[in-house]
C-alpha positions as CSV (number, residue, x, y, z in Angstrom):
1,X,102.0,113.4,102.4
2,X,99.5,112.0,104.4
3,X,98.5,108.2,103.4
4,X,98.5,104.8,105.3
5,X,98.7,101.7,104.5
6,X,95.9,98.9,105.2
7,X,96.3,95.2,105.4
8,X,92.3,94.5,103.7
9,X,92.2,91.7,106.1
10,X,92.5,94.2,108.6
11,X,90.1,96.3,107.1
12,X,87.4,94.1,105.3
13,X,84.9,97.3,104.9
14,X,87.5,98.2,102.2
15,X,86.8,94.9,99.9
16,X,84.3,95.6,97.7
17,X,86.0,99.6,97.2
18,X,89.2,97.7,96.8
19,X,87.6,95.0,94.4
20,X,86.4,97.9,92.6
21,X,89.7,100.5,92.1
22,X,92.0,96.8,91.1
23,X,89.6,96.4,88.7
24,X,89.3,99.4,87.2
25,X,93.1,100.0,86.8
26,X,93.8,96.8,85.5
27,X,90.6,96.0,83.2
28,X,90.4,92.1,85.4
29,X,86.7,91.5,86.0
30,X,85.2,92.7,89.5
31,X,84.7,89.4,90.7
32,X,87.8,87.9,90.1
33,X,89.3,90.7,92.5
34,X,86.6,90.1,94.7
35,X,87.2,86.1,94.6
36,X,90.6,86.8,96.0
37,X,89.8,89.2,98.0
38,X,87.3,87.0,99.8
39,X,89.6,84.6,100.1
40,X,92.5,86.6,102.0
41,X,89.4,87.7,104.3
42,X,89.4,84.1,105.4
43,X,92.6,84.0,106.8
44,X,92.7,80.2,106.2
45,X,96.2,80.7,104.3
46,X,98.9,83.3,104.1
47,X,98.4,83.8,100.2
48,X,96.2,85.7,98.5
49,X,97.0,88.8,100.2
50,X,95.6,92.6,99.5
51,X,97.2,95.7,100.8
52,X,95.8,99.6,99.8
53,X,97.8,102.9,100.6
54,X,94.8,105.0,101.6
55,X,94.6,108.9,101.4
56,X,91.5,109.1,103.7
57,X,89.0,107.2,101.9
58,X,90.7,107.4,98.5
59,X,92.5,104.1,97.0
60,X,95.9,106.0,95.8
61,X,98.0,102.8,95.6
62,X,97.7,99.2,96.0
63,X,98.9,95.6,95.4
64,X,98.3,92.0,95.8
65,X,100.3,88.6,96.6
66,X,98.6,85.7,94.6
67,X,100.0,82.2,94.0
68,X,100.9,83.0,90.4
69,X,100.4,86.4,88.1
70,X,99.4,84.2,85.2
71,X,102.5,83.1,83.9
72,X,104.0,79.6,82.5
73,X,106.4,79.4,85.7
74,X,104.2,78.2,88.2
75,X,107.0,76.9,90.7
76,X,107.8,80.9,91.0
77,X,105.4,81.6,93.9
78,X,104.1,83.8,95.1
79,X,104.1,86.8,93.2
80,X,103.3,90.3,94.2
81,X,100.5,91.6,91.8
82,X,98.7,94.5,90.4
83,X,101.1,97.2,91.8
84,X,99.5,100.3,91.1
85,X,99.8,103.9,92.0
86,X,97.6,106.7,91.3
87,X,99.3,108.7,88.5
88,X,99.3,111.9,90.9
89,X,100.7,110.6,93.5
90,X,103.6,108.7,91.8
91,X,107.2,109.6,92.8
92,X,106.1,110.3,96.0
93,X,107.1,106.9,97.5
94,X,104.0,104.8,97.4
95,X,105.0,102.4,95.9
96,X,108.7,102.0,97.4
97,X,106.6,102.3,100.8
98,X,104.0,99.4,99.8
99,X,106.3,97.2,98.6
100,X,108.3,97.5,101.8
101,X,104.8,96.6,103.4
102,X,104.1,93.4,101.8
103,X,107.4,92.1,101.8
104,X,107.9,92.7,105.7
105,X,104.1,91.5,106.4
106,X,104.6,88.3,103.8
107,X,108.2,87.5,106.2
108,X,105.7,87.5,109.3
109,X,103.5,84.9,107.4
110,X,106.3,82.7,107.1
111,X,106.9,83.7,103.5
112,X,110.4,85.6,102.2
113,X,110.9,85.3,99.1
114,X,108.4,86.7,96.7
115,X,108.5,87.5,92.7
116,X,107.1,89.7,90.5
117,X,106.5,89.8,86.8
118,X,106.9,93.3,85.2
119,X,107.8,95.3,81.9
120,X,109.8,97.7,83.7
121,X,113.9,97.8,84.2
122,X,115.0,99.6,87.0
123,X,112.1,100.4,89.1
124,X,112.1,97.7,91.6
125,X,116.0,97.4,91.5
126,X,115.4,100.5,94.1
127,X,113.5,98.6,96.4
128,X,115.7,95.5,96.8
129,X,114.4,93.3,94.2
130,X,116.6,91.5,91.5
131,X,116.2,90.4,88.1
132,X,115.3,86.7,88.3
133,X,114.9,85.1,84.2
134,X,112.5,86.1,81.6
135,X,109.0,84.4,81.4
136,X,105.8,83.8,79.3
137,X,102.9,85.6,80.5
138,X,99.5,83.8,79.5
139,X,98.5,84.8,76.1
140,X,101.5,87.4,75.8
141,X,104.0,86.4,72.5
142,X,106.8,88.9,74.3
143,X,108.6,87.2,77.3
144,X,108.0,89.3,80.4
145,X,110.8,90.0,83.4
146,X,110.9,88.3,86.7
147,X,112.2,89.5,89.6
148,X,112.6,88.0,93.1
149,X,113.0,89.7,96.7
150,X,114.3,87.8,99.8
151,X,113.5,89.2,102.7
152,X,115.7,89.8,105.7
């Protein structure tokens, strides 16, 4: 399989097509993706962060690091957010492979430890990350999990 993957602040023709696809898969208005977005562009701090695994010129997985993925524990930070693969291209590694990404680029930025808040078990146990405490997502009544990575 043939796919790379782009830092956006590397790549800043990509924001607005980026902007686009996040908000599309996760049903977040356009500009709050292309708030962040901008902001990363800056280069003024090391979070946000935006990263895209591109096939070509098609979007077929992506993620972000924000300060906090709107949840009540705001000293948890920062958090990996709106991991996303396209659904035919899943089980291929994409994920695994951007994950792997961030977390190596976020160390370089001074940054090793990152969390994530997810409804899954078991998929990011294969990529190093551990079960932190349960949390309350903003205007969720179920507690979501939280799960932390140090990086090496």
């Amino acid at each position: 399989m043939d796919y790379k993957i782009v830092r956006l602040v590397d790549k800043p023709d990509l924001k607005e097509q980026a902007a686009s696809w996040f908000s599309d898969k996760w049903g977040i208005p356009l500009a709050e993706y292309q708030k962040s977005i901008e902001e990363c562009l800056t280069k003024k701090n090391p979070v946000p962060q935006w990263y895209v695994a591109m096939e070509h010129d098609r979007i077929i997985g992506g993620m972000g690091v924000i300060e906090n993925d709107f949840h009540d524990r705001k000293d948890l930070t920062p958090n990996v957010c709106a991991v996303y693969t396209e659904e035919d291209m899943r089980r291929k590694g994409v994920a695994g492979a951007l994950l792997h990404f961030v977390c190596a680029d976020m160390k370089k930025k001074g940054i090793d430890t990152l969390y994530l808040l997810t409804d899954h078990t078991s998929f990011y146990e294969r990529y190093g990350w551990k079960f932190f405490c349960m949390v309350q997502g903003d205007g969720e009544e179920e507690l979501s999990r939280m799960y932390v990575h140090h990086e090496k």
